[in-house]
DRENLUM-928504 format. One record per residue (C-alpha): residue in one letter; chain; x, y, z. Coordinates in steps of 0.5 Angstrom, whole numbers, padded with zeros to 4 digits, m for minus. Layout:
DRENLUM-928504
A, A, X, Y, Z $
...
END
This chain:
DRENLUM-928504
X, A, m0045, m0040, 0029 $
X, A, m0044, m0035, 0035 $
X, A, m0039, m0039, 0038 $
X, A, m0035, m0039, 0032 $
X, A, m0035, m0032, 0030 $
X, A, m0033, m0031, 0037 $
X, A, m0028, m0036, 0036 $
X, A, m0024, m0034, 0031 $
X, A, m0026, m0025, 0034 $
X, A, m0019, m0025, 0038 $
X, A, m0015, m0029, 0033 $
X, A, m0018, m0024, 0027 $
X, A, m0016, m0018, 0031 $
X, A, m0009, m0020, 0032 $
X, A, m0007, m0021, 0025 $
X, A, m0012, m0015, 0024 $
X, A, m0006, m0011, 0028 $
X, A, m0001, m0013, 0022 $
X, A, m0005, m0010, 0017 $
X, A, m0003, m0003, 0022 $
X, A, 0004, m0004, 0022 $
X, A, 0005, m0005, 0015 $
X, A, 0000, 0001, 0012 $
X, A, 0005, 0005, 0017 $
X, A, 0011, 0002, 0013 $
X, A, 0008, 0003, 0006 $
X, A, 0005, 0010, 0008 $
X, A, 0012, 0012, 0012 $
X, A, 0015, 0012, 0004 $
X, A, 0010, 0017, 0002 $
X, A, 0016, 0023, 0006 $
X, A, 0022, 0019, 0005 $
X, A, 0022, 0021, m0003 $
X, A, 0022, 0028, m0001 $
X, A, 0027, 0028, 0005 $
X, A, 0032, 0025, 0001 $
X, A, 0031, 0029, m0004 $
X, A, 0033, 0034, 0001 $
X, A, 0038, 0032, 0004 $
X, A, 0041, 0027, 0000 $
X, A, 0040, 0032, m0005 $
X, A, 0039, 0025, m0010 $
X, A, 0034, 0027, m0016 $
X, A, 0027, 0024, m0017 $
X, A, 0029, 0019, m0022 $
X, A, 0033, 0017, m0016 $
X, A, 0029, 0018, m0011 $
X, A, 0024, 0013, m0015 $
X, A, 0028, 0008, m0012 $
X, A, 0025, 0007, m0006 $
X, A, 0020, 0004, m0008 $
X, A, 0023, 0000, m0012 $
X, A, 0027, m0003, m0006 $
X, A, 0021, m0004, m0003 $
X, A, 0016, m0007, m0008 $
X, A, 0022, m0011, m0011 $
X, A, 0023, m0014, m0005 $
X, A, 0016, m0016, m0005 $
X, A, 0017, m0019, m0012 $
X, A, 0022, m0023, m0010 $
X, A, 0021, m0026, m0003 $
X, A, 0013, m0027, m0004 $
X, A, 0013, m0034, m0007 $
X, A, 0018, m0036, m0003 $
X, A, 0014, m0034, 0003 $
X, A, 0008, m0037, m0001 $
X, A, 0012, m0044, m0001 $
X, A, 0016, m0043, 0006 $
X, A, 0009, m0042, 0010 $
X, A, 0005, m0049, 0006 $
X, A, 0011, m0053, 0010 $
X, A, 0011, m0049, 0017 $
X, A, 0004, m0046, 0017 $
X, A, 0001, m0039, 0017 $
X, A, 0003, m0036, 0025 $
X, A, 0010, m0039, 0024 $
X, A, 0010, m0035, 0018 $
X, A, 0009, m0030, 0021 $
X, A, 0014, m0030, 0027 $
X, A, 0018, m0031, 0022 $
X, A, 0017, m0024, 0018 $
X, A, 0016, m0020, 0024 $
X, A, 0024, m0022, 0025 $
X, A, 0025, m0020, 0019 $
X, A, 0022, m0014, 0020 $
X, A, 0024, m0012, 0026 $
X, A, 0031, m0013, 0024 $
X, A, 0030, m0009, 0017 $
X, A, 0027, m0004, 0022 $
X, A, 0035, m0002, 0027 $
X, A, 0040, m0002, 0020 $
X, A, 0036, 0004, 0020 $
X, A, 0041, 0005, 0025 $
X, A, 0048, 0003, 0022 $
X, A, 0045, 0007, 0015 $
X, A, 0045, 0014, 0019 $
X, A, 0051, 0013, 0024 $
X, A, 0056, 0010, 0020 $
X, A, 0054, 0009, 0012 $
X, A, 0051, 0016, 0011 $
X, A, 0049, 0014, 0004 $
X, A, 0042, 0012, 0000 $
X, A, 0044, 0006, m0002 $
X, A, 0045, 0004, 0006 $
X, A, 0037, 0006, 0008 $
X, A, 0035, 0002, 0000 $
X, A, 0038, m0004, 0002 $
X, A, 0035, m0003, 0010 $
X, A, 0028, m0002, 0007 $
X, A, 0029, m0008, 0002 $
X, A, 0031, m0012, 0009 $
X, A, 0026, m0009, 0012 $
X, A, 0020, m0011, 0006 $
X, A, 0022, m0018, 0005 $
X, A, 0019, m0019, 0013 $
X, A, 0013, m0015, 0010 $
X, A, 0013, m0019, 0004 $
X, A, 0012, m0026, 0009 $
X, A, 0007, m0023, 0013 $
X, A, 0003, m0020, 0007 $
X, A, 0003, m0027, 0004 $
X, A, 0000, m0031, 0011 $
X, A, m0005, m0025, 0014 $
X, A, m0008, m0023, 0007 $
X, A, m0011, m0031, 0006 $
X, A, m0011, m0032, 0013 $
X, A, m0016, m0028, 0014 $
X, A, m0020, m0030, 0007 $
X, A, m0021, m0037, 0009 $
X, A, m0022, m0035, 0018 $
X, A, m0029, m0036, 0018 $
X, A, m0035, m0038, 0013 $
X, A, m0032, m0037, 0005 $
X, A, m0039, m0032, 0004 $
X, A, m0035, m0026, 0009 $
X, A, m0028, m0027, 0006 $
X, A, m0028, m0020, 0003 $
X, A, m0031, m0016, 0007 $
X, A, m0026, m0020, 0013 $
X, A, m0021, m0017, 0008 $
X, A, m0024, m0010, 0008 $
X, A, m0025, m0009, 0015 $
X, A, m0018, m0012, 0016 $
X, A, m0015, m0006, 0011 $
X, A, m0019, m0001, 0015 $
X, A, m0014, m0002, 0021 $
X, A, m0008, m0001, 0015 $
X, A, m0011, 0006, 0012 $
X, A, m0011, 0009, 0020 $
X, A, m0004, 0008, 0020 $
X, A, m0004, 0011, 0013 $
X, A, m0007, 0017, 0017 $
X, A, m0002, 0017, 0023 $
X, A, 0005, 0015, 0019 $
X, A, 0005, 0022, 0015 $
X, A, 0003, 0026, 0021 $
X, A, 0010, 0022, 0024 $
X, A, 0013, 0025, 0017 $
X, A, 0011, 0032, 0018 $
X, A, 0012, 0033, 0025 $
X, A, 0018, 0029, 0026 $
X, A, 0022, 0028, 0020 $
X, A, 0020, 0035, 0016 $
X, A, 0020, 0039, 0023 $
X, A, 0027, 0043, 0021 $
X, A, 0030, 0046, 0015 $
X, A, 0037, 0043, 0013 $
X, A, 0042, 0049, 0012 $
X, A, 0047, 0050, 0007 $
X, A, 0054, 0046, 0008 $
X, A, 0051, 0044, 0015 $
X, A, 0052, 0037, 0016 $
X, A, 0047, 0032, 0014 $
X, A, 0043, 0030, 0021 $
X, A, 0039, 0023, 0020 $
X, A, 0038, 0023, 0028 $
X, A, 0030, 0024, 0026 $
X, A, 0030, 0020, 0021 $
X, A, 0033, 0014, 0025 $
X, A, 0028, 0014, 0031 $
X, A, 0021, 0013, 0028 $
X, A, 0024, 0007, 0025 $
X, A, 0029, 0004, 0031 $
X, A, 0021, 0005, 0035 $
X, A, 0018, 0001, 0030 $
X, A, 0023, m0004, 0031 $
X, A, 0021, m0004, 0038 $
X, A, 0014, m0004, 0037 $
X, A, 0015, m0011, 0032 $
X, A, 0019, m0014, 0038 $
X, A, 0013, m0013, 0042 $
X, A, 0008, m0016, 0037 $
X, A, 0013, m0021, 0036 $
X, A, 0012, m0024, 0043 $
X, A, 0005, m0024, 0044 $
X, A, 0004, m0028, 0037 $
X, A, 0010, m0032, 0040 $
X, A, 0005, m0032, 0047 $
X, A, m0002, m0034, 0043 $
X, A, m0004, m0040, 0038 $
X, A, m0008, m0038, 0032 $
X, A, m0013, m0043, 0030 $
X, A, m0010, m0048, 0025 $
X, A, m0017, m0048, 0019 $
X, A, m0012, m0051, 0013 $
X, A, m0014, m0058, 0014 $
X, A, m0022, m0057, 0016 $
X, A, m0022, m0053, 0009 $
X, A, m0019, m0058, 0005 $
X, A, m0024, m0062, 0007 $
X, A, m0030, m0057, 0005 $
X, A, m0026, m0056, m0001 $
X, A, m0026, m0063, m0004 $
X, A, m0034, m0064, m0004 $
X, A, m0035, m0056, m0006 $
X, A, m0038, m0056, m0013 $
X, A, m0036, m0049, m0013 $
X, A, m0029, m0049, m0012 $
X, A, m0026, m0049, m0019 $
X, A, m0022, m0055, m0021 $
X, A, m0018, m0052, m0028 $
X, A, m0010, m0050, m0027 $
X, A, m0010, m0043, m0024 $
X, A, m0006, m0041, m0031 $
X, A, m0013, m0042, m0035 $
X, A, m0017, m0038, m0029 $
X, A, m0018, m0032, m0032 $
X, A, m0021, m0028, m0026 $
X, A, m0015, m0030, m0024 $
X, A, m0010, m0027, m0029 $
X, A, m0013, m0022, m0030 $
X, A, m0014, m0020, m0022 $
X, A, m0007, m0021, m0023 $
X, A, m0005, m0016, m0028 $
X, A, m0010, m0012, m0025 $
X, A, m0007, m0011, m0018 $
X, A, 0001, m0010, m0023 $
X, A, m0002, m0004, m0026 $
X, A, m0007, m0002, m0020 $
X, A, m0001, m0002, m0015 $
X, A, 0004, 0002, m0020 $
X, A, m0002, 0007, m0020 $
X, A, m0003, 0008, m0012 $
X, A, 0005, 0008, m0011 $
X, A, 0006, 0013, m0017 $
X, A, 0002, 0018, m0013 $
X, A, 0004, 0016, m0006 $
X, A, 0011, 0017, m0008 $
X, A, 0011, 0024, m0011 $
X, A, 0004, 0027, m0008 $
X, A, 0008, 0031, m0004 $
X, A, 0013, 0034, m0010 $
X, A, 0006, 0036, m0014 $
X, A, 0002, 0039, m0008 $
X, A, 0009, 0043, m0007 $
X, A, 0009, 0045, m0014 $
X, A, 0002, 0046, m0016 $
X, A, 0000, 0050, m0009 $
X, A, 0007, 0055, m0010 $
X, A, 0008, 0057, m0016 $
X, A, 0012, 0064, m0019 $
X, A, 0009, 0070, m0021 $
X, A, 0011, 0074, m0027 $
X, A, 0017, 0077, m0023 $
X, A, 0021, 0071, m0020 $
X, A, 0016, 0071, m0014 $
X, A, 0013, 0065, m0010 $
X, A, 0006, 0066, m0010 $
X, A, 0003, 0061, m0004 $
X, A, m0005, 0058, m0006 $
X, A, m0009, 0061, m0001 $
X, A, m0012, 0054, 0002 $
X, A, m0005, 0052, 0003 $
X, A, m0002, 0057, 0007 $
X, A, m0008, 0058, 0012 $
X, A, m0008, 0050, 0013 $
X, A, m0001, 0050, 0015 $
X, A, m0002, 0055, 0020 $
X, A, m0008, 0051, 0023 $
X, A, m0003, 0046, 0023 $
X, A, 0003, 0049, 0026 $
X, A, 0007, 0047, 0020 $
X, A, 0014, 0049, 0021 $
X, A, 0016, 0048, 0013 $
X, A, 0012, 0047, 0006 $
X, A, 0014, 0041, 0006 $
X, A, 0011, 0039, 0013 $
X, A, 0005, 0042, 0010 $
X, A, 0004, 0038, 0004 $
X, A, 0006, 0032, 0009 $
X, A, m0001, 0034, 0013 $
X, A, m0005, 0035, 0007 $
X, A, m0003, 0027, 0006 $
X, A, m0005, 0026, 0013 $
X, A, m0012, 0029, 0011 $
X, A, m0012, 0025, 0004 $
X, A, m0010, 0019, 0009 $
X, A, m0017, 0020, 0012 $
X, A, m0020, 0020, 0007 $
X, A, m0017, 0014, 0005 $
X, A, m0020, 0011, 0012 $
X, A, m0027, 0013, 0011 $
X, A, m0027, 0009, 0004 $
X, A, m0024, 0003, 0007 $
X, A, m0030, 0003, 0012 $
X, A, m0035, 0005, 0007 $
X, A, m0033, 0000, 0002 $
X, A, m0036, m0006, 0005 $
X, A, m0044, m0002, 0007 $
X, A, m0044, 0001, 0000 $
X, A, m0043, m0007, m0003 $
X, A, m0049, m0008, 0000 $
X, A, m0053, m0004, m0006 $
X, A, m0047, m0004, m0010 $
X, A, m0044, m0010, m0013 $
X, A, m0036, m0010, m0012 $
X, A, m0035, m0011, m0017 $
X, A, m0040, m0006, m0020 $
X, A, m0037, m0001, m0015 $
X, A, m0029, m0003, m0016 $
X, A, m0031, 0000, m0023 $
X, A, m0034, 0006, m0022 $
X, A, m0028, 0009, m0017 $
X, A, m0023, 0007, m0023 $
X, A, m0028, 0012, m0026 $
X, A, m0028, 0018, m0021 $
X, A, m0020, 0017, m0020 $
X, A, m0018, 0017, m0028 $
X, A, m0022, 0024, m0028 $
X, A, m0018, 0026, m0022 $
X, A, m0012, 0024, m0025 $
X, A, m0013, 0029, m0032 $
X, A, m0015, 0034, m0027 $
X, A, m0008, 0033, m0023 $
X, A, m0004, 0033, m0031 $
X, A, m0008, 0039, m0033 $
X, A, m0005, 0043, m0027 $
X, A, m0009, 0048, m0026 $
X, A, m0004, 0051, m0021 $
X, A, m0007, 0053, m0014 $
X, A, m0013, 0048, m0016 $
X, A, m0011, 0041, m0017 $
X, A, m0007, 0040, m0011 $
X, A, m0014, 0041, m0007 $
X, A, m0017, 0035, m0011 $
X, A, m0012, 0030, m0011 $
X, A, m0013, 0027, m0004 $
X, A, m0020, 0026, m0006 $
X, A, m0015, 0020, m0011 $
X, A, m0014, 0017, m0004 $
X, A, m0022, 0016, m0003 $
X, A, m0023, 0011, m0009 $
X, A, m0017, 0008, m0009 $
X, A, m0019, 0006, m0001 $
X, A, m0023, m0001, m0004 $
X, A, m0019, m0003, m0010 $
X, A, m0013, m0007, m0006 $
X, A, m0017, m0011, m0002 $
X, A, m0023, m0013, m0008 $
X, A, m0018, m0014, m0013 $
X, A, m0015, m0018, m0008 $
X, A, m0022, m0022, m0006 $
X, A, m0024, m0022, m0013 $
X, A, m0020, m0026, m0015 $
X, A, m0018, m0032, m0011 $
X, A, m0025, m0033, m0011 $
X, A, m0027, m0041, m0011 $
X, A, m0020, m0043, m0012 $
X, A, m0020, m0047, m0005 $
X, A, m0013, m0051, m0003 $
X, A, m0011, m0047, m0009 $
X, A, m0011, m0040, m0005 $
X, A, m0004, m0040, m0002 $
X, A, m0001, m0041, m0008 $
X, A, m0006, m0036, m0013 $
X, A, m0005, m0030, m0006 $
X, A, 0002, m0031, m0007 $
X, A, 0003, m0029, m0015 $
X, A, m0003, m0023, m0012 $
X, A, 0003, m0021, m0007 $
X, A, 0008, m0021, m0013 $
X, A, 0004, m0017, m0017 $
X, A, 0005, m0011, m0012 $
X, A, 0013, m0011, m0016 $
X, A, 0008, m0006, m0020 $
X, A, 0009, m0001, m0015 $
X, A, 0017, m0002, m0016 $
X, A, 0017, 0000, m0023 $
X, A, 0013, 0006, m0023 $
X, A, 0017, 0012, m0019 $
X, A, 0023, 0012, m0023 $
X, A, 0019, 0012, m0029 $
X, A, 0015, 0017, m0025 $
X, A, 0022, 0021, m0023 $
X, A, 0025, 0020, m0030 $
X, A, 0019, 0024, m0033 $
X, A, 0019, 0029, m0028 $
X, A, 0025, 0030, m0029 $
X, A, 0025, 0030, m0036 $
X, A, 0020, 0035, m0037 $
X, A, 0021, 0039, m0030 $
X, A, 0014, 0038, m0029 $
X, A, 0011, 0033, m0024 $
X, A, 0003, 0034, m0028 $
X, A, 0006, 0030, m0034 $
X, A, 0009, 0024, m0029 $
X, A, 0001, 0022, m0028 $
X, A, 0001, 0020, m0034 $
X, A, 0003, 0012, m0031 $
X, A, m0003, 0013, m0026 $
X, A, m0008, 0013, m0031 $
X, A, m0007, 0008, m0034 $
X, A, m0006, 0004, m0027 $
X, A, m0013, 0006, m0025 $
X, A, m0016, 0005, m0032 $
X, A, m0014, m0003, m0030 $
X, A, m0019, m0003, m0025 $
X, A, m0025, 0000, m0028 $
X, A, m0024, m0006, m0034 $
X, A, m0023, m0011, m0030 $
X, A, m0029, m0009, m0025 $
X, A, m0034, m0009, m0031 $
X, A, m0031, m0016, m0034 $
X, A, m0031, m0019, m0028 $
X, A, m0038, m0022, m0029 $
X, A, m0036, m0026, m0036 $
X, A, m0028, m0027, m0033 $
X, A, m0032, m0032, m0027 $
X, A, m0036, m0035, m0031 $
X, A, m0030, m0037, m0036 $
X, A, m0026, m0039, m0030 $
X, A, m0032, m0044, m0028 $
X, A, m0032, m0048, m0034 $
X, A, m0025, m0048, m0036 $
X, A, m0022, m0055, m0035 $
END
């Protein structure tokens, strides 16, 4: 037993460092809405659009990845979106130098998560099925670990660098800080790329179709008649549209909540706020907002870490629905926007939202055996929640010229968790007995 654990340590902590490079991906959005706004001078309703160039992309190209990686296998499918990945990462080049247009970085973002796209539908099953099939989930925690410390590094990139310096007016438009983060990225993914192209990662597909035949609890019914399935994937929709609506526009609530006008027309700044960007040497108010995210990123990482300890006196699925709970209550607090209070507990959204991805993730391909890649797929597709929130999010900013009423679409995301928490017992069982 120990020399297979040590047998597939390496390999884990390989794929494990995929999970870093696409939490810095995701986590880099959470800026860029802002800073087109800025110095694109593009709307919210516009803005949205980043991520649905990124979580579209995770629409259309997962299935496909789904099939292409059953034909060449999950490392190939690696490498092949690395590739794709890198290449997304340098049209950051051409966008800023020559194009100079929003529609020339969405089409690079959407190049760029059609890699992501790929190596999400390798690693995330991958990881699920290397190694005994009772450790699966917590694998998959520990893995999302390495993603949400990249959610820590990625806005502090965002504050120190892309937000260091005010835009003047009629000066022209400078994306040198934009470009840079990126064509380093890219580099980064090239590096990666070589030592996957270097290493073998164990081939566990044809050891697994064996166990899976003589397994009794692998559920033999259609994945369309597994409801812990189905319902996993209208959950993951809705639960992603939530967390992405409030990455996209945390940055704008923080800004408008911890600002507000007095009686006279004059900007009044939260106390909290203004001491934190001292201690962090902001150069702007946005780049203090940027760092109130890296602190709500931190909070994210301890979650992640928590996530699989607390499992061990709370059921995942017990616990899954108790932070559906906490964030709803979050997020009416967020909408009564209480100003120079509800900024400060928004971060804390990012605290419960930490285990939701990976247990919804775990939870519903549970005993779905030589099914998984197929299932882990639609999982994936499922993620094109987080393309359709932000705009509507926008709209309604926009509408109403508040960003309280926007987290209206939060809410209802976060409600699916808890549901599907407290159902997924009696979903299960429904699943095993289908035919």
């Amino acid at each position: 037993m120990k020399s297979a654990r040590n047998q597939y340590l390496f390999p884990f902590l390989m794929v494990a460092s995929l999970f870093f490079i696409w939490g810095f991906c995701h986590a880099m959005l959470d800026v860029l809405n802002k800073h087109f706004q800025n110095i694109l001078e593009v709307s919210k309703f516009q803005s949205g659009f980043i991520q649905t160039s990124v979580f579209g992309a995770y629409f259309l190209m997962a299935l496909p990845s789904a099939l292409l990686i059953r034909r060449i296998g999950y490392q190939k499918g690696i490498l092949l979106g690395l590739v794709v990945l890198a290449i997304g990462a340098f049209l950051f080049i051409p966008a800023g130098l020559v194009f100079k247009a929003f529609w020339a970085f969405l089409f690079a973002l959407f190049v760029l998560s059609s890699g992501l796209a790929c190596i999400e539908t390798a690693a995330n099953p991958y990881v699920t099925v290397l190694g005994p099939k009772d450790g699966a989930a917590g694998r998959l925690s520990t893995a999302q670990a390495f993603n949400s410390v990249a959610y820590i590094i990625a806005p502090t990139v965002g504050g120190a660098f892309i937000f260091r310096q005010k835009q003047a007016a009629g000066e022209p438009v400078d994306f040198n800080t934009l470009i840079i983060p990126y064509v380093v990225l890219g580099c980064v993914v090239l590096v990666v790329f070589g030592i996957f192209r270097l290493i073998k990662l164990p081939d566990i597909d044809s050891g697994n179709a064996s166990e899976d035949a003589d397994d009794a609890s692998v559920h033999k019914a259609p994945l369309i008649r597994q409801p812990h399935l189905i319902f996993g994937i209208v959950t993951q929709f809705l639960y992603i549209a939530a967390q992405v609506g409030v990455n996209a526009f945390a940055v704008n609530y923080i800004l408008e909540n911890a600002i507000v006008k007095d009686a006279s027309g004059e900007s009044v700044t939260s106390a909290l706020f203004a001491w934190y960007g001292v201690i962090t040497k902001a150069a702007t108010p946005e780049a203090t907002a940027a760092y109130v995210i890296t602190f709500a990123m931190v909070l994210y990482a301890i979650g992640r870490f928590s996530g699989a300890p607390i499992t061990r006196v709370i059921k995942p699925n017990l616990l899954l629905s108790l932070y559906g709970i906490i964030n709803c209550v979050i997020i009416l607090i967020v909408m009564a926007n209480i100003k120079h209070v509800s900024w400060m507990v928004l971060p804390f959204c990012w605290l419960f939202m930490s285990i939701m991805f990976p247990f919804i993730f775990a939870m519903s391909l549970r005993n779905l055996g030589e099914k998984t890649k197929i299932a882990a797929s639609f999982q994936i597709m499922s993620i094109v929640g987080g393309a359709i929130a932000p705009p509507f999010m926008g709209l309604l900013a926009d509408l109403y010229h508040s960003m309280a009423i926007c987290f209206i679409l939060p809410l209802i995301g976060f409600i699916a968790p808890a549901i599907y928490g407290l159902a997924y017992p009696r979903l299960l069982e429904k699943s095993a007995r289908a035919t």
